[in-house]
N, C-alpha and C positions, 0 to 999 in steps of 0.2 A: 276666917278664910279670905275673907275682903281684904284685910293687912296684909296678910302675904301676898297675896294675888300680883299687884304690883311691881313690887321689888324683886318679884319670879320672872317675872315676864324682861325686868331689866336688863335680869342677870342671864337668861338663856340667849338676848341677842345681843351681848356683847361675846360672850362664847361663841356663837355663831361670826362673827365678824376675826374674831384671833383664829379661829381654824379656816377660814377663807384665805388668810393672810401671810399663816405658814402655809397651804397650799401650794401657792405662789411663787414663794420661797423658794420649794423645791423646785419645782418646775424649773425656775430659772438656774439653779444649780446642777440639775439635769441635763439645761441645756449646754451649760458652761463644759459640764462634764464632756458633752457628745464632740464638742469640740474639739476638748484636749485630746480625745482617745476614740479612735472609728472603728465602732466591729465590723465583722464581717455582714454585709451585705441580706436581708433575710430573704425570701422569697415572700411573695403578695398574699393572701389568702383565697383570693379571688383567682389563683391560675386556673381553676376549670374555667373562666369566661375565656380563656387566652389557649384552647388543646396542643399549640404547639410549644408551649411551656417557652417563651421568649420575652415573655413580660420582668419585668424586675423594680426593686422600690424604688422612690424618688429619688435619693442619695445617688444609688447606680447610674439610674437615667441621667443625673446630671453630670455624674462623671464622666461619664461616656460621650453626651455632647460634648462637654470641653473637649474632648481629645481627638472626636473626628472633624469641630470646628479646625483645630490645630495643624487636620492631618499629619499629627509624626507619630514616631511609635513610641510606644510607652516606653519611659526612664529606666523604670526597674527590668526591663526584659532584657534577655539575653541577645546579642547581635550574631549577625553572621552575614557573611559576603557570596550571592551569587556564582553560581561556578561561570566561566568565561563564555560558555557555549549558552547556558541559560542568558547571564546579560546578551549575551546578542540576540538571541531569539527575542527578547522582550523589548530591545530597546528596536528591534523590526516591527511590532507587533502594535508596541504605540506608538509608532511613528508612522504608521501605514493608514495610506490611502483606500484602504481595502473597503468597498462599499458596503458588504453583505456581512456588518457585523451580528446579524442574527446567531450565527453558529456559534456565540460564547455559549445558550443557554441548551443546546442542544450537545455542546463537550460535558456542560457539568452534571447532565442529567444523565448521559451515560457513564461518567466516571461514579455517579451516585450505583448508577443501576449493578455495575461492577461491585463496589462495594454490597452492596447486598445481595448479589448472586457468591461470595466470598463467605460471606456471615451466614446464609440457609446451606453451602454444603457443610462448613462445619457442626453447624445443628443437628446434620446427618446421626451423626458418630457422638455427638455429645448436647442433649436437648437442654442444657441448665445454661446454657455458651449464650441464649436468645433473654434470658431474664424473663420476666414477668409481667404484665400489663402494658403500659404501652410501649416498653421496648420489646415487646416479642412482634409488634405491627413491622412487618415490613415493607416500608412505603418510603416515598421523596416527598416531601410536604416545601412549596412554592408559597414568601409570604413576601406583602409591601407593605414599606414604612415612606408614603411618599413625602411625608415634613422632615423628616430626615434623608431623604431619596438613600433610602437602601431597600435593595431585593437581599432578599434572603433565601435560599436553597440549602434542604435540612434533608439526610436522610438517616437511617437507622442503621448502616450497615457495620463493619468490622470495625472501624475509625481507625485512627492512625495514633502509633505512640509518639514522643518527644522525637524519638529518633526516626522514623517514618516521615514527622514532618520535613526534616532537614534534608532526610535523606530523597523524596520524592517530589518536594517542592521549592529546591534549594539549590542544594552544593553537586549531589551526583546525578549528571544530567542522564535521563534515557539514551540508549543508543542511535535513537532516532530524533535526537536533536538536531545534532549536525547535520543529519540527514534531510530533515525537512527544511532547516534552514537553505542549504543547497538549492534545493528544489524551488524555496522561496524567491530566492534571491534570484533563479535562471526565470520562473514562469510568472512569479508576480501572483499566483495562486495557493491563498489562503483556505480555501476550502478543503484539502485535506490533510489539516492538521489533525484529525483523529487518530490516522492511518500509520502514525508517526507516535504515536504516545505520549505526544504533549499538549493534548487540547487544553488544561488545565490553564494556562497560558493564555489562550484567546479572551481569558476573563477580561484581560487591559485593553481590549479593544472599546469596552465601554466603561472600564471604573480607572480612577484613579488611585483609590483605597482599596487594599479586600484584607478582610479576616477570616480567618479560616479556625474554627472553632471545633476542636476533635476528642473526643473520648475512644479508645480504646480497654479491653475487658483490664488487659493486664500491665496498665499504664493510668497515670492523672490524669485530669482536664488539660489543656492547653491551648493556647493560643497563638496563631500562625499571624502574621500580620507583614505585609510590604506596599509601598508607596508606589515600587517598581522603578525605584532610584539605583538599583545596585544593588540594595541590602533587604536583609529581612532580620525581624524580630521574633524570640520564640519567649512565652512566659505561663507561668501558670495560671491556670484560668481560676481564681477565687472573687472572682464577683459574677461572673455572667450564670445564667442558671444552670444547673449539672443537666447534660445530656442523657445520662445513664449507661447511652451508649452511641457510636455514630459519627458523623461530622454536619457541620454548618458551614457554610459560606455565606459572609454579610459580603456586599458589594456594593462599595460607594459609589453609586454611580457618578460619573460626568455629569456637567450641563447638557451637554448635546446628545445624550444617552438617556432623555428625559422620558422617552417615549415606552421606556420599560417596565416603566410607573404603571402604564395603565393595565389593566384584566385584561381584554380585550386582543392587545397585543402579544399577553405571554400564551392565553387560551389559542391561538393563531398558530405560534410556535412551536406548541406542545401536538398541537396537532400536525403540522408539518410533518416536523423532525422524531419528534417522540411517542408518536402514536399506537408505536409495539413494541415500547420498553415495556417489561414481563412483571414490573411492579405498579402497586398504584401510585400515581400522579395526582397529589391534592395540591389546591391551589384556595389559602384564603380568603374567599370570594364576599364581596358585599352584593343583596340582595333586599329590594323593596318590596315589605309587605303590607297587609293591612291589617290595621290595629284600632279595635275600639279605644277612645277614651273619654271622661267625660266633657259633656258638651259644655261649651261656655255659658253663663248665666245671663248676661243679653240677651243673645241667642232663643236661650229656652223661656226670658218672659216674652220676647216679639212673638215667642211661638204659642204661648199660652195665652195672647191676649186675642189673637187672630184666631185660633180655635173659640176662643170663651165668645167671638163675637157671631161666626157664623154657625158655632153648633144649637143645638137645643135643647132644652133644659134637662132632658135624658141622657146627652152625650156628657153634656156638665159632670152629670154624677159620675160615667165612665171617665172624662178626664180628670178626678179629682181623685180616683182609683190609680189611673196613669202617673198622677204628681209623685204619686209614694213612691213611685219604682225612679231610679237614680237615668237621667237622661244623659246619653252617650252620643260619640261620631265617629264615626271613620276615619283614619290621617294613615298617608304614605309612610315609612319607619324603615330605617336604613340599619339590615341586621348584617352579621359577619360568620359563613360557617363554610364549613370544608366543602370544594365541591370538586367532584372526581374527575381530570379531563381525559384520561385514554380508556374507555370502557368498551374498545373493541376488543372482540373474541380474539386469541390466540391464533392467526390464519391456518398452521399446521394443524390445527383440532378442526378446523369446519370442511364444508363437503367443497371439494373442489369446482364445484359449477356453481357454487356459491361467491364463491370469490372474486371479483372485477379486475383488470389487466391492473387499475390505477393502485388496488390495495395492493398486487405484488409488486407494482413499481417500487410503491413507499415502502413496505417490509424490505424488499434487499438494499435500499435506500442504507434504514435505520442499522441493518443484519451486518453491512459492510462498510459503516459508515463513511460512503461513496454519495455527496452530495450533490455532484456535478449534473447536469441536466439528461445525461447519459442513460437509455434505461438498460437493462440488462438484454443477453442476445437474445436470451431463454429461460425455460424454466422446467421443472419438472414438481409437479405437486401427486404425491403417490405416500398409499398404504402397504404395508406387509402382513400378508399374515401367514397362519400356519404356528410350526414349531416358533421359530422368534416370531416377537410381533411391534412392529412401529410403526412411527408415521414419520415421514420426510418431506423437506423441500429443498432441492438445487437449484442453486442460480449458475448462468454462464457471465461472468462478467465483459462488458463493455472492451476493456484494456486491460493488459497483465500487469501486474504488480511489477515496480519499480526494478526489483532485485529479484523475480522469479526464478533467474537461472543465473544469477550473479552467487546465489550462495545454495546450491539447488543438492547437494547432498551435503553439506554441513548445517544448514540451516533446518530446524525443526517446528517450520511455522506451519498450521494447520489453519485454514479457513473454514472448519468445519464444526459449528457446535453442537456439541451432545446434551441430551434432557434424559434423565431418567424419568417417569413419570411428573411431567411438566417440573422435575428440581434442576435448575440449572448444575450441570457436573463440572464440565468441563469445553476448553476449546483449543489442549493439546495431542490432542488422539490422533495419533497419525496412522494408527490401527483401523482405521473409520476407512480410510480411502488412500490408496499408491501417493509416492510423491509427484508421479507424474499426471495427476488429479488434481496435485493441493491448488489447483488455481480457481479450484469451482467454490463458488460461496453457498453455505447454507447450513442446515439445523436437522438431528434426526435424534426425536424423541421415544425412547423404548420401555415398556410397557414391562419387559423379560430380563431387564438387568438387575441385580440387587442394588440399593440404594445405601445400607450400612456397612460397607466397605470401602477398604482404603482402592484406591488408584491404580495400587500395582498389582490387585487381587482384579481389579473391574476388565484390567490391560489384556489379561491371561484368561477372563470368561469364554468360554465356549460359542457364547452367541455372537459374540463381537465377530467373528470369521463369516457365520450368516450373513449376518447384518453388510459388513463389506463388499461380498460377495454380491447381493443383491444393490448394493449401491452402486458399486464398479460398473451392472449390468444397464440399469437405470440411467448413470451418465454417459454412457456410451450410446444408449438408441436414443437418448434427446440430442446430443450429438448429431448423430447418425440424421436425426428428424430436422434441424439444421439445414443441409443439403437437400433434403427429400423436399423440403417447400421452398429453395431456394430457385428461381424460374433459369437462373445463371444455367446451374448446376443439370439441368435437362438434354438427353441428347437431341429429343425429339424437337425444330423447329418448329414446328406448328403447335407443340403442346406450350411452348416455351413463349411462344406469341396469347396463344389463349389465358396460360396461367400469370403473365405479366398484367396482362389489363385488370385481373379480378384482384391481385396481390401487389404491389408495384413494391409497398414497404420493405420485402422480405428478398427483394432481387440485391445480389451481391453479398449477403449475409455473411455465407460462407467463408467465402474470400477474405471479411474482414475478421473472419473467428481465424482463420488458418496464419494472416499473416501476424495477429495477438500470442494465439497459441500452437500454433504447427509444431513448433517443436518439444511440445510436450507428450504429445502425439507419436513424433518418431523416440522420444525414449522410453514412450509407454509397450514400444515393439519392441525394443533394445529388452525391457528390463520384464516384460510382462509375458510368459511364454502362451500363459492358459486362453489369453484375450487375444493375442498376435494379429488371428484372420481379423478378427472384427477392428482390430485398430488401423489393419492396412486397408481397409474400406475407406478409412476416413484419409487418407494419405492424398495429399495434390501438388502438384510439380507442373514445373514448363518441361513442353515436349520441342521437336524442330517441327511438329506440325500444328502446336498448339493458336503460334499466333498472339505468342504473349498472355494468356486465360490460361486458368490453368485448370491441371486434367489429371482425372483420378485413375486408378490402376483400372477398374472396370471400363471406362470407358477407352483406356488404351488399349487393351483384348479385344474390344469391339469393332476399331479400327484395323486390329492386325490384317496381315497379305492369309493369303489357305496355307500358305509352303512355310511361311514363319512359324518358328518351334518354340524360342527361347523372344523373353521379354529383354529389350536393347536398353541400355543406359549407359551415362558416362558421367563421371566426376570431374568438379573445378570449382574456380574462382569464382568465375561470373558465365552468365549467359554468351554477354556476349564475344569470350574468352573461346566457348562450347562449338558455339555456332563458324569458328572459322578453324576447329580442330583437324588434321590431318585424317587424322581415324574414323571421322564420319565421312568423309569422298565418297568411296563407294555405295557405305548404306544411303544416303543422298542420291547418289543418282539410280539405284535401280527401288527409291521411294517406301524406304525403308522409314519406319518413324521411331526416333531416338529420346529417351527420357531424359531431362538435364539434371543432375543432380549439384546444385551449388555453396548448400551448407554444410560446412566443416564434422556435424552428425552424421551428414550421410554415409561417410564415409563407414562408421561406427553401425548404421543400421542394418549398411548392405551386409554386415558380417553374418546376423541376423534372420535376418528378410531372403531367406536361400527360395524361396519361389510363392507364386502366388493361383489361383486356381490350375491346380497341374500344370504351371508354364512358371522354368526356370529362367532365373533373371541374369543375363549376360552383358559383363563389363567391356564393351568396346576397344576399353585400352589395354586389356589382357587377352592374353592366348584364349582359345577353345572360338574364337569368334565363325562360325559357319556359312558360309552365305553362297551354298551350292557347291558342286564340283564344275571345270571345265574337262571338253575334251584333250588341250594343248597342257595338262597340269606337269603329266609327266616329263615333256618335250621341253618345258620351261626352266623345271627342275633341273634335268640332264643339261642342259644349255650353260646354267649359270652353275653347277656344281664346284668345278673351282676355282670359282671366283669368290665362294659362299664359304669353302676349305679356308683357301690365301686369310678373306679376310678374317675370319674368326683366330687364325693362328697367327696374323699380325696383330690382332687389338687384345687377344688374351691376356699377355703377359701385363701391359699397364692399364688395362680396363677390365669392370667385373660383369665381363661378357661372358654370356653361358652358351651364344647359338647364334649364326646368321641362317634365314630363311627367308622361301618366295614370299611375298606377301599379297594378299587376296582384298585386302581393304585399301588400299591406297587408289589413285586415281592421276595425280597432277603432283604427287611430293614423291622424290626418289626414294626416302627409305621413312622411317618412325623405331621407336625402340617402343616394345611391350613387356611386358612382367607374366612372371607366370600365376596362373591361376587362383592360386590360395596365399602368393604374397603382395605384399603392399603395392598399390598402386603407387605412381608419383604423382597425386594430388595429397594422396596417404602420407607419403616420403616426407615432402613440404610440413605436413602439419604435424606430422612427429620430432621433426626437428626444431621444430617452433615453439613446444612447449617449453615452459620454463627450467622441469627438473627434469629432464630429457638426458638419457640413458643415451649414450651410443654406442656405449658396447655391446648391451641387450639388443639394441638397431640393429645391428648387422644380421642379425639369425633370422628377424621379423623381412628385412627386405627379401624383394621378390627379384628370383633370375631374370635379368636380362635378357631379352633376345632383341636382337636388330632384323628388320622385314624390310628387305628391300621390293623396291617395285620394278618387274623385269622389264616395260615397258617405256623406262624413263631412258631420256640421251644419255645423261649423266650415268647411269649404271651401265648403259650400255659399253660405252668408251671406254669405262672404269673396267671392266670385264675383259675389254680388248687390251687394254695396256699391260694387262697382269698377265694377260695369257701370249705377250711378245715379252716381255721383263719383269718377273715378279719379284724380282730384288732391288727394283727401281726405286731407292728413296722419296721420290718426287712421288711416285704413286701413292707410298706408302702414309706421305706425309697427306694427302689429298683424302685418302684414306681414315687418315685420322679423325680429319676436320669434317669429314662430312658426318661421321660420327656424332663429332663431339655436337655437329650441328641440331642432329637427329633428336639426341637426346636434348638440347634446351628446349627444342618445338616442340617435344612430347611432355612436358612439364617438370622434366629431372631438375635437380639445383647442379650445377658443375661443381666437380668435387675439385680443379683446380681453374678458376676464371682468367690467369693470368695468359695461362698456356692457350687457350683457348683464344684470347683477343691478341696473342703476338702472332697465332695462324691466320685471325683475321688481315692483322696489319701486311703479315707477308704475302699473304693473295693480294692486297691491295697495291704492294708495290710490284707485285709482275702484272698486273693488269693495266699498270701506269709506265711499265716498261722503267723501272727503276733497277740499280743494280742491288741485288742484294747485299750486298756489302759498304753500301752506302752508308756512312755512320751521321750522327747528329752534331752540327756546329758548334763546338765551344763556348761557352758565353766570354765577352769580352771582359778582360780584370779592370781596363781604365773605366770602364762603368761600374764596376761595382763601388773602385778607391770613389770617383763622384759622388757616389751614395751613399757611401761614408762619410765624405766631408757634409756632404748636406744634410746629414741625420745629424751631426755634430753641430754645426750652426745654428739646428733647430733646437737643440737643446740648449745651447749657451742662451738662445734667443729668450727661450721659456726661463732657464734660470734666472735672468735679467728681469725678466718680466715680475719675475715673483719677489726677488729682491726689491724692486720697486715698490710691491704694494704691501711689502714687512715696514719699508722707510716709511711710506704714506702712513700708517699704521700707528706708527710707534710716533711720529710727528702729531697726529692727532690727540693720540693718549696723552701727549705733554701738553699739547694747549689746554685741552681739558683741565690737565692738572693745575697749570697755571693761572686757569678761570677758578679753579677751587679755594 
């Protein structure tokens, strides 16, 4: 056994050393191999330490450094060119001074939040659409990579296909591109780019780089990527880790954008801006704990020798029991896990006297993404119950939206969002609330609606008409409550002194709600018959006794005379167009008070608004106007009768005069033209001819007869009465006749239907008042001036042509030296 032994033992470590050797071998062949030919990318084994699955292997990492050192886009990806309105939005956007770049992370959180309020309705109707484990979470998860300065913003929502990317981040701008760059460009106010549909955008206020990394169900991975030079890059994502479902946004941040790196700052933001987004907000958070480990062995003999010297031979034994147990310490350990930042309740779901003025600020904040320091005018936070049953909140907004009535019956924008049982549905229901409502912001979640139906079965539910019903009621008495604690708005002085010192904030309120939305108000009377009285409550207008404040129909009843029947008003331009109107004389001086109506609606309301607590509303510039009888009415009548004949049977045939009559409102103006009762007035006239596709054939049948009202007590009618009644075939009357006509009606606000005739009447009273012969013609112009200015116009040109020849010669003399130098 001894003989072998030896020569065994030789022979097994030389074995041993040949398989070490081809080992090695391979290995290096292996690697030779990985060289020539790179797979695809694996995943780590280790992703549960990483839950938001964005870890990837060393290979990855490293390629990926190179290519954001590089900043350009990947080679292999597909290019494309910015549509024109997007480059100028972005080349404003990083080129902007704008200080409060905060808002990029509060656009991408709600375009996240979007995306996921997308992806749970469709789960509605189809549960398999959410996947399984962690793509059924729907959440925004917030992470940093600060040696790389990238933030990351991950959600789970719908994600976007290949074509989604181009189309939403690229080539086809929103409509409200141009639009907000407009707004840009005039205020210098970046803060509502949400309101516009391009927050998206705001990201290059702090990155230089962003990838945008999107999975969609029924689409690849891919990869969005731009510099914000012009172009973007779209590629298929096969290295970065599968989303399952979703989008990412990596954001390379700036140098000067460093400050995004830290918790601290994004926790700040989140809470700001995003504190009642309806999803959770994880935010990869580092966290110091405390962690046993073992103690150093210096340490524990310093410690074992200072015991062994001051205990006693009994503790000895106990420390020697102690030796055997492994000796530990405490160290601070820097760990990494999700932590939640918006964990307020839902506002709508809590007890309304729970809630603080500051949490409603911030929810109509987030609700409207309305950033501005502005808070809202009001609110209404209210339950329903009974047969339907919800819960709501309205806001009044600060200022109307840009285009409120710019596109006010073709536009189908709704500020209203609906929740069925906390699932976000929708936010185009225009069934929820009247158009002339869509300007109130808020949310009304229902308990009574089905949730496994489509859109246009939810449109057509029964309780939707409740539900509006009650809403409609709600935003009118908050409304209504507006005024009621505005101290303006009080008749009583003394209540109006008292309730100012206790409220100061809430004085003028009104005023500033009427002059945002008043006229949503008058087309809510126009178009809403059921609500009418309640909306003319909220109605406010200058009066001739207002004083410039304005005054609501109750408090103009309250002011009326005993003998006044009918409520006074008049249409125009302007105030103070109103206030020097022929047709108010009289109501002026026996202290009559007149309502001014100056907006082109009014016109459109009064059609409407036929009276208001049993008191009919009376247009000043039309017939029926009453203001007592005299005893001299008949005497006045009989006096001017034909004078009243003459003239209507002189101005019939070339004007579309229906009547001359006494007139009872005049004062200091010989005559005014009125219309009759039920046709158009001529403030009416003016603004139907002004429209763009304006009929004037149909016009004709819409205007209102004519009447001319003179005034018996002026000189002028007087004379005019007597001259007709010595020669009523007197030309010269006739023609005076005309003109005071034609006069009548431009002061009573008619257009002239011929201006020429009208200003050669003028010119001709101006020459008999100058003692001019009417036959006086106009001077000739001289022809020897004109030939002078001919020749002179010709000089000038020869001079110019000369000119110009010259600087062809200089020119072309140049080109040859040049050439010459060549």
């Amino acid at each position: 056994m001894r003989k072998w032994t030896l020569p065994s033992a030789i022979f097994l470590l030389s074995l041993l050393i040949l398989i070490s050797d081809q080992g090695r071998k391979i290995e290096a062949n292996a690697a030779s191999d990985s060289e020539e030919h790179v797979d695809l990318p694996k995943v780590e084994d280790k992703i549960g330490a990483v839950p938001s699955g964005l870890s990837t292997d060393s290979d990855v990492v490293k390629r990926e450094a190179e290519s954001i050192s590089k900043k350009s886009l990947r080679s292999n990806a597909e290019k494309f060119e910015f549509q024109a309105e997007v480059s100028r939005l972005m080349d404003i956007i990083i080129n902007s001074l704008y200080s409060n770049k905060d808002i990029f992370l509060r656009e991408l959180i709600s375009n996240a939040s979007d995306a996921l309020d997308k992806i749970r309705f469709l789960s509605l109707t189809d549960k398999e659409i959410l996947g399984e484990g962690d793509n059924a979470k729907l959440e925004i998860q917030i992470k940093l990579d600060k040696e790389k300065k990238i933030l990351s913003i991950r959600d789970r929502g719908i994600g976007m296909t290949k074509e989604d990317l181009i189309k939403n981040l690229g080539t086809i701008a929103k409509s409200g591109t141009s639009s907000f760059v407009e707004k840009m460009q005039k205020t210098g106010d970046l803060n509502l780019i949400g309101q516009f549909g391009v927050g998206f955008y705001s990201v290059y206020l702090v990155a230089d780089y962003v990838e945008v990394i999107s999975k969609h169900n029924d689409d690849k991975q891919y990869v969005w990527e731009s510099k914000a030079d012009g172009a973007f890059a779209i590629s298929e994502d096969t290295w970065n880790e599968p989303l399952g479902r979703g989008t990412e946004i990596r954001i390379h941040l700036r140098d000067e954008a460093q400050e995004y790196l830290e918790e601290f700052k994004l926790k700040e933001l989140v809470k700001k801006y995003s504190e009642f987004i309806n999803f959770p907000i994880n935010l990869w958070a580092s966290k110091e704990v405390d962690v046993e480990v073992p103690a150093d062995e210096v340490e524990s003999s310093e410690e074992e020798e200072e015991e062994s010297s001051k205990a006693s031979s009994e503790e000895e034994i106990e420390d020697e029991d102690a030796e055997k147990k492994p000796k530990t310490k405490t160290v601070k350990e820097t760990t990494y896990e999700w932590e939640l930042l918006n964990d307020v309740k839902a506002i709508w779901l809590r007890n309304p006297k729970d809630v603080t003025e500051e949490e409603y600020n911030k929810f109509y904040h987030s609700l409207a993404k309305d950033f501005s320091d502005e808070k809202p005018v009001t609110w209404s936070h209210f339950s329903a119950e009974g047969d339907v049953e919800f819960k709501a909140v309205l806001f009044v907004p600060p200022k109307a939206p840009r285009d409120l009535y710019e596109s006010y019956y073709n536009g189908n924008k709704s500020n209203l969002k609906l929740y069925v049982r906390r699932v976000f549905i929708s936010d185009e229901f225009d069934e929820l609330l009247p158009k002339y409502l869509s300007f109130l912001q808020g949310l009304v979640d229902s308990d009574s609606l089905p949730l496994n139906v489509s859109r246009e079965m939810l449109q057509q539910h029964s309780s939707l008409k409740t539900i509006k019903k009650k809403l409609i009621r709600k935003a009118l008495d908050m409304i209504r409550k507006i005024a009621e604690e505005d101290p303006d708005e009080s008749n009583d002085k003394e209540k109006k002194e008292e309730v100012s010192s206790d409220n100061d904030e809430k004085r003028g309120q009104y005023s500033k709600f009427w002059k945002e939305f008043g006229k949503s108000i008058k087309l809510g009377i126009i178009e809403d018959a059921t609500n009418r009285n309640r909306l003319a409550k909220l109605l406010r207008f200058e009066t001739s006794k207002s004083e410039g404040k304005l005054t609501s129909l109750d408090q103009y009843i309250s002011r009326m005379k005993s003998e006044q029947k009918d409520i006074f008003y008049i249409t125009g331009t302007s105030k103070e167009q109103l206030e020097k109107s022929p047709f108010l004389e009289q109501l002026k001086k026996k202290n009559y008070e007149v309502i001014f109506f100056t907006d082109p609606v009014d016109e459109y309301l009064m059609q409407y608004l036929m009276d208001y607590e049993d008191k009919k509303f009376q247009n000043v510039s039309k017939e029926g106007l009453k203001l007592g009888k005299s005893s001299k009415d008949k005497e006045l009548k009989e006096s001017f009768k034909d004078l009243t004949k003459w003239w209507k049977k002189s101005l019939a045939a070339s004007e579309n005069l229906d009547d001359v009559k006494i007139s009872h409102r005049l004062d200091n103006t010989p005559c005014v033209v009125v219309t009759s009762k039920f046709g158009w007035s001529a403030n009416m006239e003016r603004i139907m001819q002004s429209q763009t596709l304006a009929n004037t054939a149909s016009q004709a049948y819409m205007r209102g007869k004519r009447v001319l009202e003179i005034n018996p007590r002026h000189p002028i009618i007087k004379e005019l009465r007597d001259r007709v009644a010595n020669n009523p075939e007197d030309e010269g009357v006739k023609q005076t006749a005309q003109l005071i006509y034609q006069t009548a009606l431009f002061e009573s606000g008619f257009i002239l239907n011929d201006p020429k005739e009208f200003a050669s009447r003028i010119y001709d009273s101006v020459k008999s008042s100058l003692d001019i012969n009417p036959e006086a013609t106009v001077d000739e112009e001289d022809e020897t001036e004109e030939v002078e200015s001919e020749e002179s116009d010709a000089k000038e040109a020869a001079s110019t042509s000369e000119a110009e020849a010259e600087a062809e010669a200089e020119a072309a003399n140049d080109a040859a030296d040049v050439k010459d130098e060549l």
